[in-house]
N, C-alpha and C positions, 0 to 999 in steps of 0.2 A: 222518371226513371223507368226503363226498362224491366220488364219483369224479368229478363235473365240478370240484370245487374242487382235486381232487391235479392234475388234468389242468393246469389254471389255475394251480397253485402249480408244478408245474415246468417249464411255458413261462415263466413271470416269471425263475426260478432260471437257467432257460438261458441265455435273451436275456440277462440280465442276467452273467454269467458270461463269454457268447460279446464281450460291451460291455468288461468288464475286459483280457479276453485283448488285444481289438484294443487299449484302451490302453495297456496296457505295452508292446505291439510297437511301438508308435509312441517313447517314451521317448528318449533320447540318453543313454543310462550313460557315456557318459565326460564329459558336463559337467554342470555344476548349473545351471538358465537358465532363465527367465520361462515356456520353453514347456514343459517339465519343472513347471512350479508349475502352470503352469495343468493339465497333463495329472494330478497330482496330485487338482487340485479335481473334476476331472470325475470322475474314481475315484472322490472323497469322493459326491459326486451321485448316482453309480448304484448306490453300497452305501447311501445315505439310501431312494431312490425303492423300492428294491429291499424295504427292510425296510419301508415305510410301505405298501407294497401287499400283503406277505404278512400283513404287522398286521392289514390290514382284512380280508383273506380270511378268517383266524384267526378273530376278531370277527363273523363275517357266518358263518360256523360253529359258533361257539357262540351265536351267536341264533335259528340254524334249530333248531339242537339244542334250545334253550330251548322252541320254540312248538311243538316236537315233546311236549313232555313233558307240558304241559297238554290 
């Protein structure tokens, strides 16, 4: 992996990470409630977006790799 692409893969990892934190802090553990479900789905969204972007970095690493070899 390229050190631009590690740089790029753990700024995603961060931000994405430092997005989780703030969602739980926001939570209400003593009730179960619409805002609670919704803060749930946002969680579900930033571990989708999260893995859909280091996918393609992944992908776009193994392609430079590839056009390196020929």
């Amino acid at each position: 992996m390229r050190v631009e692409e590690l740089a790029l893969k753990l700024l995603l990892e961060t931000f994405a990470d430092e997005c989780l934190e703030e969602i739980n802090k926001m939570k209400h553990p003593e009730v179960t409630d619409v805002f609670n479900f919704g803060l749930g789905s946002a969680d579900a969204a930033v571990r989708r977006v999260k893995t859909k972007w280091i996918e393609k970095l992944k992908k776009q690493n193994e392609d430079y790799a590839n056009d390196k070899v020929f």
